[in-house]
N, C-alpha and C positions, 0 to 999 in steps of 0.2 A: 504494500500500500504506500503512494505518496507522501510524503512528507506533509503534514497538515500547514496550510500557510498562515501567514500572520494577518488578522481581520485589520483592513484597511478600507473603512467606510466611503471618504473620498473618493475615492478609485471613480466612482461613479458622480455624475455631473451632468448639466443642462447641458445637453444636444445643438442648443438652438434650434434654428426650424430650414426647412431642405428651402433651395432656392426655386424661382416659380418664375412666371409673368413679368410678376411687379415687382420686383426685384431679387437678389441674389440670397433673402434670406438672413436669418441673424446667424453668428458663429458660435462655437460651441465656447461653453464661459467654465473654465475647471474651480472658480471660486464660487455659484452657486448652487445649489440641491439639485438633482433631478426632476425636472417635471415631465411626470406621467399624465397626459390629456388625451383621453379616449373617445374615440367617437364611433357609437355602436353602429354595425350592418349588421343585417339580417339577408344572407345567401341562399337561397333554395333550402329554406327554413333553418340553415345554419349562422349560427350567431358568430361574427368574429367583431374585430375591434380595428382599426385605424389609430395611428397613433399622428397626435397633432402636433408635436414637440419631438424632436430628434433625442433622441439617451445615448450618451457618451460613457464609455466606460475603458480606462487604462489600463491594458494588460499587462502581466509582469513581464509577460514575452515578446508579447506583439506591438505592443507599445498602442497610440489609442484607437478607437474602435467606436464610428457611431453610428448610428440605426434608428430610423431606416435612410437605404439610399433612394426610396422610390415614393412618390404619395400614391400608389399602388397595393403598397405591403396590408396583408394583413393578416392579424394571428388572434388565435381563439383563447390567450393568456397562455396559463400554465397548460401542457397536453398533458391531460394524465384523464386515463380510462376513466367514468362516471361511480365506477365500483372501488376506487380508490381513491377518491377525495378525502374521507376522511380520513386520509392517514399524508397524504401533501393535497392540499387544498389549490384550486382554481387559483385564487391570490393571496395575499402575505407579503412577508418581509423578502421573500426570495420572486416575489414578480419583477423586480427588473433584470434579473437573472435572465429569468425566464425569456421577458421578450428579447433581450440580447440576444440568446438561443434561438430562440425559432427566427430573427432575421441573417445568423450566421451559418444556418442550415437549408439547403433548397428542400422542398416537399414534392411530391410528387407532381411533375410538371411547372412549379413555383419556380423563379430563382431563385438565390441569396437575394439579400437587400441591405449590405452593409457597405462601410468604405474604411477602409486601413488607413491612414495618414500616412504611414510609413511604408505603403506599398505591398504588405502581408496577404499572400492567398491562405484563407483559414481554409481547411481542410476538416469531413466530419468529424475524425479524433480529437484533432486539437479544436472544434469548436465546442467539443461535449467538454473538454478540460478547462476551458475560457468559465465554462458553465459552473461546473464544480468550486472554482475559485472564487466565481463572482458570486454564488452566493454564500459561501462564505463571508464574502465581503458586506454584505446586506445583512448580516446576523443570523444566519438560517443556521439550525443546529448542525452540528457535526451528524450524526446520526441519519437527518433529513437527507441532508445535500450527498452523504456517499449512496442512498439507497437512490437518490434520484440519479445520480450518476452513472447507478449500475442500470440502471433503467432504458437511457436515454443511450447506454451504450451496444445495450442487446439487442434495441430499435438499431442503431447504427451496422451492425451484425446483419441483423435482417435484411433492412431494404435501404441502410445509407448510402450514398452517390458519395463521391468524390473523398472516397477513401484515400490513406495511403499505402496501400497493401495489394502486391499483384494478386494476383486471380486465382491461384491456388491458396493463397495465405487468407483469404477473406472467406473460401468455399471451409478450408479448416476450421475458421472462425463458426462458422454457421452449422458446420456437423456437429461441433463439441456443446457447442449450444441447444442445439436439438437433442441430442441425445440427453445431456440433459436434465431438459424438462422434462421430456418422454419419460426418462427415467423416473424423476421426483413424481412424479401423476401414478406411474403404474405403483411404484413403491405405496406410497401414499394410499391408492388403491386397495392395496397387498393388507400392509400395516390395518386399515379400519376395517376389514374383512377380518383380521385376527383378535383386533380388538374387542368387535361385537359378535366373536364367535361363531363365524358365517363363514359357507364357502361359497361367496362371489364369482360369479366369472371369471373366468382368467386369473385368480388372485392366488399366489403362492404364501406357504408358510415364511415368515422371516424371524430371525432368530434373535434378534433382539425384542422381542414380544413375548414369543413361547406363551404355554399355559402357565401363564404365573397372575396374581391377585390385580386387579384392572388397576390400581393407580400403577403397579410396579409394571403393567403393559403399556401405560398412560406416558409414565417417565423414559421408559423403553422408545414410544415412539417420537417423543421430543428430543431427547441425544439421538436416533435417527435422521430427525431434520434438521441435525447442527450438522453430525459427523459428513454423511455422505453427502452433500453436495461441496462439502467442503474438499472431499477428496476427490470429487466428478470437475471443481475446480481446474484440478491441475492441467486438465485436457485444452482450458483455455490461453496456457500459453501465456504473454503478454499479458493477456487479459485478466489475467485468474481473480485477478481483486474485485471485478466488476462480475466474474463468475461465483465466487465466494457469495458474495454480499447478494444477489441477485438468487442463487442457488437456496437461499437458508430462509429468504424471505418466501418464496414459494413453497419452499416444503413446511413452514409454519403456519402461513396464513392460508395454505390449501384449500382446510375446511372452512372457513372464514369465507375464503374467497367464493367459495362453490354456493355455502349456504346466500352471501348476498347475490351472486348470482339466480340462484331462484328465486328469491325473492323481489329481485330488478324483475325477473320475466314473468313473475304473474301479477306484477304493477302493469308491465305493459299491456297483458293480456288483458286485465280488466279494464284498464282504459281504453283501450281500442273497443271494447264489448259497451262498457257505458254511452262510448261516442254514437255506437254504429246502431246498436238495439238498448236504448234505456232501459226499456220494461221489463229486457229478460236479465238484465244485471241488478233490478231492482227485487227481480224474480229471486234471483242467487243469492242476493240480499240475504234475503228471508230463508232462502233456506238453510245459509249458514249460521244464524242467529237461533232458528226455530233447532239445530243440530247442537249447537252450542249449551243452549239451555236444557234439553233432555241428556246431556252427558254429564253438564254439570249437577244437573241435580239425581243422575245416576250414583254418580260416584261420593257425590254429599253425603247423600242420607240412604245411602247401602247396601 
């Protein structure tokens, strides 16, 4: 793992504002705050944001960096799946991180939308590490900022553009990766199949569970999702810290993850049912209340 850097607030600073028409624009001012000024779209029912102030930000390496280059640009804040908000939120103290990010990354079809002073082509590794450091710099907990790191770096793995890694070294990046996850899911699989004393599908014994008394399976299967992704790591090479960290989070928040996931999908599904046929959702209503009340008062009074 990196060296943890030294939090240096300033680093970040007013932008100014891009040059236009009527003239060339204000310049960037490294003696006042950052101003963040948002001006919301709404895209084919996707919500992004416009930024009306450029954000300057001095890299240790690249020296400064301000965004956006285009009144063009625009970002949806923080990108972080709907099912993991509450563990890095939308925005906070690490939002100007963020948008630095997503303007020194092209998206699919997007360009970049940054300008180097000193001439720097950022590259997606080193803009995922601009990323890491800046927020740091913004006060984002240690903890936060390595998991988002590790995050932003697997997304880069997957489908980043303008790596720096030939084509065999990025394909390695992407097998070690996959497997994995693959792996932590079937494990995980394996492991709650042993737990609740089932034989599941496809689910093997593992031996860190065995038949033993369910907290000492319980405890079993949490040293499981420290140790093993921690040694499925190593397959990442370079990477392993962003594999580490990325690795332990999934095999922890697994069930977490799965339960909010059904839970997001039958929000959806009832909302789409409320929209389309009220009467029969009003119908469902009742019958889960009218189900509710005959079990509770089964199990009440005996």
């Amino acid at each position: 793992m990196a060296r943890q850097v030294v939090v240096e607030p300033r680093r970040f600073y007013d932008g100014g504002t891009l040059p236009s028409a009527g003239g060339a624009g204000d310049p960037p001012d490294p003696g006042s705050d950052p101003r963040i000024v948002l001006e919301r779209h709404t895209e084919e029912g996707v919500e992004t944001f416009a930024l009306e102030r450029r954000l300057a930000y001095r890299d240790r390496h690249l020296g400064e960096l301000l965004v956006p280059s285009r009144a063009d640009f625009r970002t949806d804040l923080t990108s972080v799946p709907a099912l993991f908000t509450w563990l890095v939120p939308k925005t906070g103290a690490h939002l100007p991180a963020a948008l630095l990010h997503d303007a020194l990354v092209a998206g699919r079809g997007d360009p970049t939308s940054y300008v180097s002073t000193e001439g720097h082509v950022v590259d997606r590794v080193e803009a995922d590490r601009v990323f890491r450091d800046a927020m740091a710099d913004t006060g984002t907990g240690v903890l936060r900022r390595w998991i988002v790191w590790s995050a932003v770096t697997v997304a880069t793995i997957f489908v980043g553009r303008s790596v720096p890694w030939s084509r065999a070294k990025h394909w390695s990046y992407r097998v070690a990766a996959a497997l994995t996850i693959a792996s932590i899911v079937y494990l995980g699989w394996s492991a709650t199949s042993d737990l609740f004393d089932r034989s599941w599908v496809g689910a093997v014994d593992v031996p860190w569970m065995g038949d033993r008394p369910w907290w000492a399976e319980l405890a079993g299967g949490f040293a499981g999702a420290v140790v093993l992704p921690l040694a499925l790591s190593l397959l990442w090479g370079r990477l392993r810290a962003a594999g580490a960290i990325a690795g332990v989070m999934l095999a922890v928040l697994l069930h977490v993850t799965v339960g909010l996931a059904v839970i997001a999908a039958t929000y959806l599904v009832l909302e789409r049912l409320a929209r389309r046929a009220p009467l029969a959702a009003w119908a469902l209503g009742g019958v889960v209340v009218a189900a509710s009340l005959v079990v509770f008062a089964g199990l009440s009074l005996g």
